[in-house]
PDB file with one MODEL, atoms N, CA, C and O in Angstrom:
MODEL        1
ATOM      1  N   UNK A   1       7.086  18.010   6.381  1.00  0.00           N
ATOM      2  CA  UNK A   1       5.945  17.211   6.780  1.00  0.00           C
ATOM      3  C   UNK A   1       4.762  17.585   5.888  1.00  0.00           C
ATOM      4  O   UNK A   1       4.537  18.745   5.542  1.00  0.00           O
ATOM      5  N   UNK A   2       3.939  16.417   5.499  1.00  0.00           N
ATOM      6  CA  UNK A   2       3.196  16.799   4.326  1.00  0.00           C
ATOM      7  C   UNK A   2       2.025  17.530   5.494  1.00  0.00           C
ATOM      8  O   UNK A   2       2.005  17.416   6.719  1.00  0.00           O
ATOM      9  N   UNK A   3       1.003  18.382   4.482  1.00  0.00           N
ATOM     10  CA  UNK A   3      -0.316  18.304   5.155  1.00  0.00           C
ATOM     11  C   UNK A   3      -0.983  17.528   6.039  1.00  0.00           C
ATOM     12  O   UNK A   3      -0.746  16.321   6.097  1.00  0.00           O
ATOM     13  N   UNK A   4      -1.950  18.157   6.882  1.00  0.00           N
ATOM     14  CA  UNK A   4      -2.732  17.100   7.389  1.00  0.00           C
ATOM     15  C   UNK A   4      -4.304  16.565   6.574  1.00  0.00           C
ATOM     16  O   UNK A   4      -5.239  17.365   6.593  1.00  0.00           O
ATOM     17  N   UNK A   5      -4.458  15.420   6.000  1.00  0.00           N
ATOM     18  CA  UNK A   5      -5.363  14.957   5.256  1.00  0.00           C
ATOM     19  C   UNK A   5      -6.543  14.565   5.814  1.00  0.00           C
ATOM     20  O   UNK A   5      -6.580  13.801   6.778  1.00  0.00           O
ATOM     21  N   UNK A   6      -7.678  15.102   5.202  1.00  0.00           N
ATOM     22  CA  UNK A   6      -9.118  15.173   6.111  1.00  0.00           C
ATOM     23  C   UNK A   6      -9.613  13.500   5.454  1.00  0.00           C
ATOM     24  O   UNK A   6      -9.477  13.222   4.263  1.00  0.00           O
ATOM     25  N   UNK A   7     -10.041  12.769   6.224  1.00  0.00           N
ATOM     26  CA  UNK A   7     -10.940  11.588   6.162  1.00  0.00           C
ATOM     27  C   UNK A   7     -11.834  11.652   4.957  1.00  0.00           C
ATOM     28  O   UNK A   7     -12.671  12.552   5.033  1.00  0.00           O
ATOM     29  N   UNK A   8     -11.870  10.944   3.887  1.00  0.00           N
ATOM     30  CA  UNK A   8     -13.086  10.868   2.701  1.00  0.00           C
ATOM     31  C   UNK A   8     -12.819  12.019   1.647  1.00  0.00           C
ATOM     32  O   UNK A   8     -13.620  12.455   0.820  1.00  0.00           O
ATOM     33  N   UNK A   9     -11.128  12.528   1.929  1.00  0.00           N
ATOM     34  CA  UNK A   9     -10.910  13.729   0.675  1.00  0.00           C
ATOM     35  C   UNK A   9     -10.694  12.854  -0.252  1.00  0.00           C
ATOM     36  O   UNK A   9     -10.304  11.726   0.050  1.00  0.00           O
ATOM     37  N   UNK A  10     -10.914  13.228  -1.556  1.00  0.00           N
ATOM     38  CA  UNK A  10      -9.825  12.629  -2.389  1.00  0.00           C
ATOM     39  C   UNK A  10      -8.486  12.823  -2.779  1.00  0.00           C
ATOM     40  O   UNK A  10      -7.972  13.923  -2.575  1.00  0.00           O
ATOM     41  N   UNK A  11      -7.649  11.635  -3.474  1.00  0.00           N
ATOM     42  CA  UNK A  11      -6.326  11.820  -3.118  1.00  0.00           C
ATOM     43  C   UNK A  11      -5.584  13.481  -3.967  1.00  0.00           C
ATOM     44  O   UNK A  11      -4.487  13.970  -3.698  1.00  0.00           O
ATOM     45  N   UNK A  12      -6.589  14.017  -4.975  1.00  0.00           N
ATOM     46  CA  UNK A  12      -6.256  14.866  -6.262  1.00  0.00           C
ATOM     47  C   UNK A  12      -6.782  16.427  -5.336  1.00  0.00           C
ATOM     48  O   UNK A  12      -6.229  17.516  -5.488  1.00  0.00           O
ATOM     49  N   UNK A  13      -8.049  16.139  -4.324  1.00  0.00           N
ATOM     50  CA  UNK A  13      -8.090  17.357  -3.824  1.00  0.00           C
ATOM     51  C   UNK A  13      -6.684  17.551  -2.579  1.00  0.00           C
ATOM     52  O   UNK A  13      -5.828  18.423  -2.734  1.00  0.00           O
ATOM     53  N   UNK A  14      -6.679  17.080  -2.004  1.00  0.00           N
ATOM     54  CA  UNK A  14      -5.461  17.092  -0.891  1.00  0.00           C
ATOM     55  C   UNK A  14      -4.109  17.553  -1.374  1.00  0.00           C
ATOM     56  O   UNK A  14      -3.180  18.062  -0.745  1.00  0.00           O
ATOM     57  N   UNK A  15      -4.229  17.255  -2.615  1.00  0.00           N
ATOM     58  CA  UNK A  15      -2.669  17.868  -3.507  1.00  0.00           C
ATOM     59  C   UNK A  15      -3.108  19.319  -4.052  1.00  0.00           C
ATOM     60  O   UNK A  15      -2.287  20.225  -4.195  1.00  0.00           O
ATOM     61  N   UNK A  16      -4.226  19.431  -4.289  1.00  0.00           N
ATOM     62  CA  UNK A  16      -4.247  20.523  -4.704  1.00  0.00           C
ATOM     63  C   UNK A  16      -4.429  20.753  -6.388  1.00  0.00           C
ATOM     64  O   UNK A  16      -4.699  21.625  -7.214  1.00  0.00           O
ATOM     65  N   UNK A  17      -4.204  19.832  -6.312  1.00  0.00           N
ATOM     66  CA  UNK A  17      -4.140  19.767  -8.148  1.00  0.00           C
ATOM     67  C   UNK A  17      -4.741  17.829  -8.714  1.00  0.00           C
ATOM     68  O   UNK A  17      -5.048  16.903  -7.963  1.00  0.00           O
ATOM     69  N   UNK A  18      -4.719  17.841  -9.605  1.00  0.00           N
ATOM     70  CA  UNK A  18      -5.055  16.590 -10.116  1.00  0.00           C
ATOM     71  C   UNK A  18      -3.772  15.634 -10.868  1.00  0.00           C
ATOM     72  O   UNK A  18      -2.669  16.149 -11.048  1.00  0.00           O
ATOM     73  N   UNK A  19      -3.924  14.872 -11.084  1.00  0.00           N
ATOM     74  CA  UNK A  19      -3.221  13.749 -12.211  1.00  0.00           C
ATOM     75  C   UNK A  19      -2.884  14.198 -13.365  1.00  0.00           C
ATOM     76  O   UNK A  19      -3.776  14.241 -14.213  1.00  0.00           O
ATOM     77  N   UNK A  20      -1.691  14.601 -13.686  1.00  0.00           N
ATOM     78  CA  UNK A  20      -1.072  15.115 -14.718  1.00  0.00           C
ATOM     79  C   UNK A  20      -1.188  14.208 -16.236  1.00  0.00           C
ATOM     80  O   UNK A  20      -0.202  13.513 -16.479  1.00  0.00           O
ATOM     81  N   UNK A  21      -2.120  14.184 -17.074  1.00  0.00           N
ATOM     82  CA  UNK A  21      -2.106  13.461 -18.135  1.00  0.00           C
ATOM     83  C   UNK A  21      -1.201  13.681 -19.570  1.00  0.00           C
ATOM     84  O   UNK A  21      -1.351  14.601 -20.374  1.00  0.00           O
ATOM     85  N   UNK A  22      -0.063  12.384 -19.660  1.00  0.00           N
ATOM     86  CA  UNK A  22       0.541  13.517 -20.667  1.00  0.00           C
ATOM     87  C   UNK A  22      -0.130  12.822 -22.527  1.00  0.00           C
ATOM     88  O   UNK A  22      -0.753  11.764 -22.620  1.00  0.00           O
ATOM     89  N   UNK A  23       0.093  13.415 -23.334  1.00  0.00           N
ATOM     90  CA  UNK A  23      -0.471  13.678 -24.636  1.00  0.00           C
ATOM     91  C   UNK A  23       0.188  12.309 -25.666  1.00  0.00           C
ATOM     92  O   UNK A  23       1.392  12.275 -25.921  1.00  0.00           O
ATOM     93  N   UNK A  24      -0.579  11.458 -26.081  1.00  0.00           N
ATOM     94  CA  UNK A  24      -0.543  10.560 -26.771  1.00  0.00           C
ATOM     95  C   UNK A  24      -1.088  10.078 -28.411  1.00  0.00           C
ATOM     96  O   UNK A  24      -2.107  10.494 -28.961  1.00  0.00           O
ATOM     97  N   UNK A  25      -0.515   9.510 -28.740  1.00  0.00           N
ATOM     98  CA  UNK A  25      -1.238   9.151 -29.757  1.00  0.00           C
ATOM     99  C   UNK A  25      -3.317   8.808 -30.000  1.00  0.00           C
ATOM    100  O   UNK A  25      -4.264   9.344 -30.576  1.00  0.00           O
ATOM    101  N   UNK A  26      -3.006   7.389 -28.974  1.00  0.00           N
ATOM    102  CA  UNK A  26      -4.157   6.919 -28.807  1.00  0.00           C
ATOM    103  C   UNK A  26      -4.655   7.644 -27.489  1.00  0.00           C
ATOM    104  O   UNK A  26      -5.390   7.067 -26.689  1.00  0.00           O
ATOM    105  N   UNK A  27      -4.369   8.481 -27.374  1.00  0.00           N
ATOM    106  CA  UNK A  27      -4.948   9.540 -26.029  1.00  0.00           C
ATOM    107  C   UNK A  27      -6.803   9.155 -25.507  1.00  0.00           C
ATOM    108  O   UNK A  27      -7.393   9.158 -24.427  1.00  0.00           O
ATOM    109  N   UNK A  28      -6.999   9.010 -26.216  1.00  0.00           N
ATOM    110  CA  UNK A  28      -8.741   8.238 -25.766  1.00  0.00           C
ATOM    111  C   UNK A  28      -8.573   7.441 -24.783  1.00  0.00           C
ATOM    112  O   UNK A  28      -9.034   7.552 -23.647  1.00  0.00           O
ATOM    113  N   UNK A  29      -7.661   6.323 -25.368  1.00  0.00           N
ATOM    114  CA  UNK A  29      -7.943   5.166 -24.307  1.00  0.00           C
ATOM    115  C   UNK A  29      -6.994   5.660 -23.243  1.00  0.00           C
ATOM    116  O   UNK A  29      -7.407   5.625 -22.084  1.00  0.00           O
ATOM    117  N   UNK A  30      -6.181   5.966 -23.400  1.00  0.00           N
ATOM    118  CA  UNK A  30      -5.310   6.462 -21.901  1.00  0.00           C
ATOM    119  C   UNK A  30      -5.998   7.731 -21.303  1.00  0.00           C
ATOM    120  O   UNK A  30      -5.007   8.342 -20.902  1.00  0.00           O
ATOM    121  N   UNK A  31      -6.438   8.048 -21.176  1.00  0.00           N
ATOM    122  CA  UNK A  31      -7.797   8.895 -20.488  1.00  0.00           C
ATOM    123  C   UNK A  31      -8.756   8.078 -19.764  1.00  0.00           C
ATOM    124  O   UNK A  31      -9.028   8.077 -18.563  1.00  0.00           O
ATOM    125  N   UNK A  32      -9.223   7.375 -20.731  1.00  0.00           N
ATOM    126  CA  UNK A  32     -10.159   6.488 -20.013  1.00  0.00           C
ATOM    127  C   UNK A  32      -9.909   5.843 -18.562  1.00  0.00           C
ATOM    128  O   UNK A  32     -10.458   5.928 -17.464  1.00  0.00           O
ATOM    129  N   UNK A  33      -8.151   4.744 -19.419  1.00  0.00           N
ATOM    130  CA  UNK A  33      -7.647   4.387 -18.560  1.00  0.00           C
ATOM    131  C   UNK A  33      -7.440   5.136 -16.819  1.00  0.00           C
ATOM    132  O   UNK A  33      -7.583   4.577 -15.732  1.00  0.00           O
ATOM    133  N   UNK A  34      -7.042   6.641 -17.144  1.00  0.00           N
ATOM    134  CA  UNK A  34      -6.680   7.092 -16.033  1.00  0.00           C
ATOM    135  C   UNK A  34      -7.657   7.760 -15.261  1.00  0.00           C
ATOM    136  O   UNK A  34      -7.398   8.398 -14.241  1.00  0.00           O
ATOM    137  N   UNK A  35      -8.947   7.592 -15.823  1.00  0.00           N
ATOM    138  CA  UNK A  35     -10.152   8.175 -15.065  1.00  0.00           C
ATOM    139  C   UNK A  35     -10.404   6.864 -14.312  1.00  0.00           C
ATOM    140  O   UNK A  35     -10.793   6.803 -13.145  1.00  0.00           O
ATOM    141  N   UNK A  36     -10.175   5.964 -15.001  1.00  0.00           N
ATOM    142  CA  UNK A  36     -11.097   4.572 -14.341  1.00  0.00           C
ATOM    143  C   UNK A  36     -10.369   4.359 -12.792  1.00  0.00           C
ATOM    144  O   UNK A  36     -10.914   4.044 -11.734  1.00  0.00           O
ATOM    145  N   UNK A  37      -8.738   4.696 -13.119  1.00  0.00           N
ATOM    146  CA  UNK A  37      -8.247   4.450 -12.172  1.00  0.00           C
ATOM    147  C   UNK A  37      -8.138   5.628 -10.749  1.00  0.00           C
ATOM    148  O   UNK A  37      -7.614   5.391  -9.660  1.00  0.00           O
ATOM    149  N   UNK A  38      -8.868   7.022 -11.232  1.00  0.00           N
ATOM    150  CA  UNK A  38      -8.904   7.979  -9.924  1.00  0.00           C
ATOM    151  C   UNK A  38     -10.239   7.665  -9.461  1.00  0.00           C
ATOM    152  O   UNK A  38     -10.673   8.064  -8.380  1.00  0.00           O
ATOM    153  N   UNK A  39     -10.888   6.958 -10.272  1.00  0.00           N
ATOM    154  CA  UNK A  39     -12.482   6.392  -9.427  1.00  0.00           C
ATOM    155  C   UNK A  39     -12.082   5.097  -8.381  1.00  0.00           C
ATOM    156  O   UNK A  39     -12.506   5.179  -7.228  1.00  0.00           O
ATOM    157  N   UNK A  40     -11.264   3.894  -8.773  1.00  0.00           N
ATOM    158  CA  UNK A  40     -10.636   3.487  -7.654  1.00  0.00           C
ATOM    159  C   UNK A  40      -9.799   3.578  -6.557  1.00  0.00           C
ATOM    160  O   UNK A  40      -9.872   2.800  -5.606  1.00  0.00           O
ATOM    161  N   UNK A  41      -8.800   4.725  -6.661  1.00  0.00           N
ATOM    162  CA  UNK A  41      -7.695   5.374  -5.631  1.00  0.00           C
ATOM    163  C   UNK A  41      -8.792   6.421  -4.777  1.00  0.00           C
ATOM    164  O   UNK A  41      -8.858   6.338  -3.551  1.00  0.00           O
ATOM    165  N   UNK A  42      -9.645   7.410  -5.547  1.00  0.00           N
ATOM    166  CA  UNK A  42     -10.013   8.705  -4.847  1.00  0.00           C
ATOM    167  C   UNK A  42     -10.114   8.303  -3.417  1.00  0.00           C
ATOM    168  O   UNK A  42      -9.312   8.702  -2.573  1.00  0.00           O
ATOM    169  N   UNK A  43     -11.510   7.189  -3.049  1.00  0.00           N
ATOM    170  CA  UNK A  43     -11.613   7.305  -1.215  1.00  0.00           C
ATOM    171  C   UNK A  43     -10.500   7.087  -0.522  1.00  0.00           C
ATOM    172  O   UNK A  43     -10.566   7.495   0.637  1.00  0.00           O
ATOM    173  N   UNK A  44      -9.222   6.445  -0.918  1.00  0.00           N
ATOM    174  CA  UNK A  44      -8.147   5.973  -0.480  1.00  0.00           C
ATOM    175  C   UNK A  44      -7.093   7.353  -0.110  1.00  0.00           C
ATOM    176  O   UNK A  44      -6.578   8.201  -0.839  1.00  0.00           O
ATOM    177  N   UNK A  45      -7.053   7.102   1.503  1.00  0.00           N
ATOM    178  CA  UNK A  45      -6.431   8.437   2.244  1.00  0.00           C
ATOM    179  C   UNK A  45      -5.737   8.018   3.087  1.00  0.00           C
ATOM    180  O   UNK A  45      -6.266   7.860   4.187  1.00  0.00           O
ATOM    181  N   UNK A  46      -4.359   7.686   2.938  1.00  0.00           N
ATOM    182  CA  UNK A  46      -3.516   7.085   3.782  1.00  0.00           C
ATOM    183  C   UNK A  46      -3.069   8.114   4.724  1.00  0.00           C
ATOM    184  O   UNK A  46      -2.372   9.097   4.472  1.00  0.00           O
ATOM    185  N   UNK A  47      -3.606   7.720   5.929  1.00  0.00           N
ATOM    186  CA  UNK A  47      -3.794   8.460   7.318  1.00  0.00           C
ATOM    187  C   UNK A  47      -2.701   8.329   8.223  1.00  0.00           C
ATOM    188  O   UNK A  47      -1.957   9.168   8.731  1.00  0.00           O
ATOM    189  N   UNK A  48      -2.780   6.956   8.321  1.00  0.00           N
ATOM    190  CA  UNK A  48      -1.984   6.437   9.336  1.00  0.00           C
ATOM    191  C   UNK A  48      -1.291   5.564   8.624  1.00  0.00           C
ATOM    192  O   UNK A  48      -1.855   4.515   8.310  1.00  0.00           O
ATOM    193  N   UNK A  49       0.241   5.831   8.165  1.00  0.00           N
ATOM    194  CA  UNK A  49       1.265   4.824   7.783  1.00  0.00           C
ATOM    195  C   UNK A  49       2.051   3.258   8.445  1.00  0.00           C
ATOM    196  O   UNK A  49       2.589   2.236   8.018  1.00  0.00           O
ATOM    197  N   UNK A  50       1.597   4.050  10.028  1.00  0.00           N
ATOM    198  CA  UNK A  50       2.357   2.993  10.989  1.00  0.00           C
ATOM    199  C   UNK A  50       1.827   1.542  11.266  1.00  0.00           C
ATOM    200  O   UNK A  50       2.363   0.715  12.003  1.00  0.00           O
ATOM    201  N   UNK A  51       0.551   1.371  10.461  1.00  0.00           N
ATOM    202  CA  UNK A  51       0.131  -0.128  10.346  1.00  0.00           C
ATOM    203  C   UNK A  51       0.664  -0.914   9.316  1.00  0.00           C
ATOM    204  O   UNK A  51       0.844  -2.130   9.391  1.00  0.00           O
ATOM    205  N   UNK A  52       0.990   0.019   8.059  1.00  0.00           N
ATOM    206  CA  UNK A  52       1.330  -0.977   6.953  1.00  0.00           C
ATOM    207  C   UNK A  52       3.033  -1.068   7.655  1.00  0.00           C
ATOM    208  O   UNK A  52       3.496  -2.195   7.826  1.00  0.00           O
ATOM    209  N   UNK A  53       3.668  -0.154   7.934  1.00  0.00           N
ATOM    210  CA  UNK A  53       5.050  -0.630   8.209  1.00  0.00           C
ATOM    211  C   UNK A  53       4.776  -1.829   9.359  1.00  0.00           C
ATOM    212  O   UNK A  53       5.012  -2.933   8.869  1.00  0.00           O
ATOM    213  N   UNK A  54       4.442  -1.880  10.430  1.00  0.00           N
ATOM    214  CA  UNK A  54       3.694  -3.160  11.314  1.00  0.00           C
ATOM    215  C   UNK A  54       3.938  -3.949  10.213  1.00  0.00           C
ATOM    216  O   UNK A  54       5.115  -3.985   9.856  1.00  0.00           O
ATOM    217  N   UNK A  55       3.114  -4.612   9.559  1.00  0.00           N
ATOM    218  CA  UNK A  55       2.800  -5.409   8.471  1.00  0.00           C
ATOM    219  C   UNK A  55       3.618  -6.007   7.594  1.00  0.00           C
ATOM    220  O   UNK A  55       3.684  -7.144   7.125  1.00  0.00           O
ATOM    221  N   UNK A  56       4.391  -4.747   7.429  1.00  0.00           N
ATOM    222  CA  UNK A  56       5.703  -5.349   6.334  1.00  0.00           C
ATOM    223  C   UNK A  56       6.321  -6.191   7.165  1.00  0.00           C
ATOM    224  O   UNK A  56       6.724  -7.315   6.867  1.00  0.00           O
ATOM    225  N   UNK A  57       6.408  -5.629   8.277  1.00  0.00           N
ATOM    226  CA  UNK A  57       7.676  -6.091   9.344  1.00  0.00           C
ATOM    227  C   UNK A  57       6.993  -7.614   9.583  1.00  0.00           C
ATOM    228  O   UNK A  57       7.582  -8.657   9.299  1.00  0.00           O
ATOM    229  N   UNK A  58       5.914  -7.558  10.042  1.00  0.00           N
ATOM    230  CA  UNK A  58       5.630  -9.131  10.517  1.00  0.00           C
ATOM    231  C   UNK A  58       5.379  -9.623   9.465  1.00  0.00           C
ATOM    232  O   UNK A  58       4.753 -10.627   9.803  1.00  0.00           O
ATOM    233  N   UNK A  59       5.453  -9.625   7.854  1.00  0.00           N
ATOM    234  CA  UNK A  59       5.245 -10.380   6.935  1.00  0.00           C
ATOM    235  C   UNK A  59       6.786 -11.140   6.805  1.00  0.00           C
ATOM    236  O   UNK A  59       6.859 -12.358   6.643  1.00  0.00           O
ATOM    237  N   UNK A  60       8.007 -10.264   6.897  1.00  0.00           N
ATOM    238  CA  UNK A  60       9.437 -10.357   7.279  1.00  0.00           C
ATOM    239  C   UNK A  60       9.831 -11.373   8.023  1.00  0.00           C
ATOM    240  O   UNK A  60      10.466 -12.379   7.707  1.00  0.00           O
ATOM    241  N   UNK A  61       9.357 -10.989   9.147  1.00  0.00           N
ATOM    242  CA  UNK A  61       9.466 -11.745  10.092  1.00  0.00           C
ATOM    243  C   UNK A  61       9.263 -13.816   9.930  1.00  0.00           C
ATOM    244  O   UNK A  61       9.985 -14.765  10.237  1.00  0.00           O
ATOM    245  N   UNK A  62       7.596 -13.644   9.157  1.00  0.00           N
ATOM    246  CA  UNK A  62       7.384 -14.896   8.907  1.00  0.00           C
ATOM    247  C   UNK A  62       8.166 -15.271   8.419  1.00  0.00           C
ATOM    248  O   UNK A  62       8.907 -16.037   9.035  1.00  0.00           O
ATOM    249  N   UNK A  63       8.448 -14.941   7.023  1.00  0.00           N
ATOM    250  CA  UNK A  63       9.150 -15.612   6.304  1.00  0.00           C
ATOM    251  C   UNK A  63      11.092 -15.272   6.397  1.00  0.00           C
ATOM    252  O   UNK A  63      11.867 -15.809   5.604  1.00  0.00           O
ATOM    253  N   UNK A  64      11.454 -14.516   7.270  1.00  0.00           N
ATOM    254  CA  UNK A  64      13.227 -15.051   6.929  1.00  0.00           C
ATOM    255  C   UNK A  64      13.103 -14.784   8.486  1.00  0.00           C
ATOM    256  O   UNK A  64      13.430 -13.625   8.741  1.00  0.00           O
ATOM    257  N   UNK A  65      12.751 -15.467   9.532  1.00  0.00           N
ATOM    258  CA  UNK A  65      12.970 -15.388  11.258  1.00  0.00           C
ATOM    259  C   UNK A  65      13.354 -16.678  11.027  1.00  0.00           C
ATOM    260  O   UNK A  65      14.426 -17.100  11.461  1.00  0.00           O
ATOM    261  N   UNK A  66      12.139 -17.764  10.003  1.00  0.00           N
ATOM    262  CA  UNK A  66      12.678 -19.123  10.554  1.00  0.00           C
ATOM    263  C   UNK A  66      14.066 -20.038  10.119  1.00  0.00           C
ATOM    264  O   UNK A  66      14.673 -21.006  10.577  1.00  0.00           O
ATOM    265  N   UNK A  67      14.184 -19.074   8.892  1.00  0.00           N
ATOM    266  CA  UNK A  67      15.911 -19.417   8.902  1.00  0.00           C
ATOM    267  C   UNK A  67      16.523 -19.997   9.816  1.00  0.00           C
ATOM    268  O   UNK A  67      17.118 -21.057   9.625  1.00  0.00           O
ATOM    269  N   UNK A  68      16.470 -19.365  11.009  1.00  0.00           N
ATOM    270  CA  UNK A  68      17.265 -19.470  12.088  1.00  0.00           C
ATOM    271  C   UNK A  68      16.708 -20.378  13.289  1.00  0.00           C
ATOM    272  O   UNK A  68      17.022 -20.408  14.479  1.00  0.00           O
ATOM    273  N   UNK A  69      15.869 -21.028  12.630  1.00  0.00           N
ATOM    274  CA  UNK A  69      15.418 -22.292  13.823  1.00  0.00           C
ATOM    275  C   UNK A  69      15.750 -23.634  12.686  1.00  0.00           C
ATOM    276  O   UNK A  69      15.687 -23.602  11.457  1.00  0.00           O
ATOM    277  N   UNK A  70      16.115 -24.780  13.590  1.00  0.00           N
ATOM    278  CA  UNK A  70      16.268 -26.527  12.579  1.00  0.00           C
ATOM    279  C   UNK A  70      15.600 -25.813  11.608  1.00  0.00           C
ATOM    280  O   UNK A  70      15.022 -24.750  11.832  1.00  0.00           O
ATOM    281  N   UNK A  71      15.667 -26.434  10.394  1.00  0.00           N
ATOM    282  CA  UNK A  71      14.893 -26.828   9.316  1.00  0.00           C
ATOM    283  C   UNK A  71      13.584 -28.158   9.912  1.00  0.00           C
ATOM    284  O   UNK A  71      13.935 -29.155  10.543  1.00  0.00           O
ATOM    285  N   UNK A  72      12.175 -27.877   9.552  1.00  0.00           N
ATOM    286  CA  UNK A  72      11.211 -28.872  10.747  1.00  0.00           C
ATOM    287  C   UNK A  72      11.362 -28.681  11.617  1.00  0.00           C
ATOM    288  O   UNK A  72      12.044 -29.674  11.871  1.00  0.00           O
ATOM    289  N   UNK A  73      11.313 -28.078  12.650  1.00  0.00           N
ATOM    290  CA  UNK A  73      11.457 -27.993  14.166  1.00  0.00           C
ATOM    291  C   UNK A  73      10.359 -27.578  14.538  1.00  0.00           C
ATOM    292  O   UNK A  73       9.592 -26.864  13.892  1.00  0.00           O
ATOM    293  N   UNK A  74      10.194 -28.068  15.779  1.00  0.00           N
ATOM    294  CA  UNK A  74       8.592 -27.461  16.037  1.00  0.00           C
ATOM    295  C   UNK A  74       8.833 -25.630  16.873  1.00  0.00           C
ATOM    296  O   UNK A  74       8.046 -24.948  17.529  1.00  0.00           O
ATOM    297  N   UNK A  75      10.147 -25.403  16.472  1.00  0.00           N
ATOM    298  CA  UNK A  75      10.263 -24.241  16.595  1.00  0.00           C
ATOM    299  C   UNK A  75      10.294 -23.321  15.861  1.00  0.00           C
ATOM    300  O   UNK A  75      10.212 -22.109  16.065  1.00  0.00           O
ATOM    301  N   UNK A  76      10.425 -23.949  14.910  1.00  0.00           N
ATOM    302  CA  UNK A  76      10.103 -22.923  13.631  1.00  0.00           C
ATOM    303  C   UNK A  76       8.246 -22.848  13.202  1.00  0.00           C
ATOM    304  O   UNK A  76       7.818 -22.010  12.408  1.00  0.00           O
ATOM    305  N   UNK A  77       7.526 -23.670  13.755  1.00  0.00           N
ATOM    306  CA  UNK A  77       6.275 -23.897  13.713  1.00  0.00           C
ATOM    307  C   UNK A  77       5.741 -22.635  14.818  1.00  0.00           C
ATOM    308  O   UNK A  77       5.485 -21.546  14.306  1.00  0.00           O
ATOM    309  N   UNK A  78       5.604 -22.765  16.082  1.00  0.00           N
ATOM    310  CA  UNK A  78       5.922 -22.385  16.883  1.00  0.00           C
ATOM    311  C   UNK A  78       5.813 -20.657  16.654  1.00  0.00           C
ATOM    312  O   UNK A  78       4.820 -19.966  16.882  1.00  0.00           O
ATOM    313  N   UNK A  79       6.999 -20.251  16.193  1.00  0.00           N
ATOM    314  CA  UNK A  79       7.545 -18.891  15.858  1.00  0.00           C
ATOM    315  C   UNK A  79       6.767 -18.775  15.386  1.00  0.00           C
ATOM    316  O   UNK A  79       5.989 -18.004  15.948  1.00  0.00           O
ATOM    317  N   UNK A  80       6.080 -19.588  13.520  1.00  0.00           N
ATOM    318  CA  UNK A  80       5.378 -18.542  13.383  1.00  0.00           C
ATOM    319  C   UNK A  80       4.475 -18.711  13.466  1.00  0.00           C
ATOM    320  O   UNK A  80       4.050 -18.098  12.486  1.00  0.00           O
ATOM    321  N   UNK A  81       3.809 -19.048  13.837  1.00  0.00           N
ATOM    322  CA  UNK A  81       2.168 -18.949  14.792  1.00  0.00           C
ATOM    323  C   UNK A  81       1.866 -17.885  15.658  1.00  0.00           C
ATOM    324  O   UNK A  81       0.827 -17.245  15.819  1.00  0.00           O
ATOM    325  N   UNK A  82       3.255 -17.802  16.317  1.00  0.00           N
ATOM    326  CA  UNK A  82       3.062 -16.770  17.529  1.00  0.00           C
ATOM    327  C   UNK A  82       3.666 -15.558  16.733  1.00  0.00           C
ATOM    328  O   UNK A  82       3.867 -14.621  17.506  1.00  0.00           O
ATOM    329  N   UNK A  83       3.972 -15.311  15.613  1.00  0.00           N
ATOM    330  CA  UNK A  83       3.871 -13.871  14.487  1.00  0.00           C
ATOM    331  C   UNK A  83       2.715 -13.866  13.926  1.00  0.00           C
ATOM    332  O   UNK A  83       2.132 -12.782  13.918  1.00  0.00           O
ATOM    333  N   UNK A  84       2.151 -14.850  13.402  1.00  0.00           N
ATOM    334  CA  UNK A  84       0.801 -14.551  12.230  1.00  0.00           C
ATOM    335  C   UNK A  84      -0.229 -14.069  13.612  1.00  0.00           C
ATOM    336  O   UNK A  84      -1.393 -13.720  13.421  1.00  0.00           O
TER     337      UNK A  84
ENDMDL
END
């Protein structure tokens, strides 16, 4: 079981370590690149997993449940209304 992750850490302190950069030619721009991108991930602290699985599941749901009603049916309408 991983750690428990404090609210507003970033994702590089919680590991303990940072983003492993490996050694390139044009190494400038892939630096850049990978700073730009721990300034968008850092506030991002996935806490609670059990909403996105929720989510997957009823995205699922919409789309291959109505398989199994007519093709047009107002039951396949129906269904997914009462998922979204």
């Amino acid at each position: 079981m991983p750690p428990p992750r404090i609210r507003g850490q970033a994702a590089d302190e919680v590991s303990g370590g940072s983003l492993p950069i490996q050694p390139s030619v044009g190494g400038s721009s892939q630096t850049k690149q990978v700073e730009t991108i721990k300034k968008l991930v850092s506030g991002y602290c996935a806490v609670r997993f059990e909403f996105e699985v929720f989510e997957y599941g009823r995205k699922l749901a919409v789309v291959c449940m109505p398989v199994f009603f007519p093709p047009g049916s107002n039951a396949q309408l129906i269904f997914d209304l009462m998922v979204c």
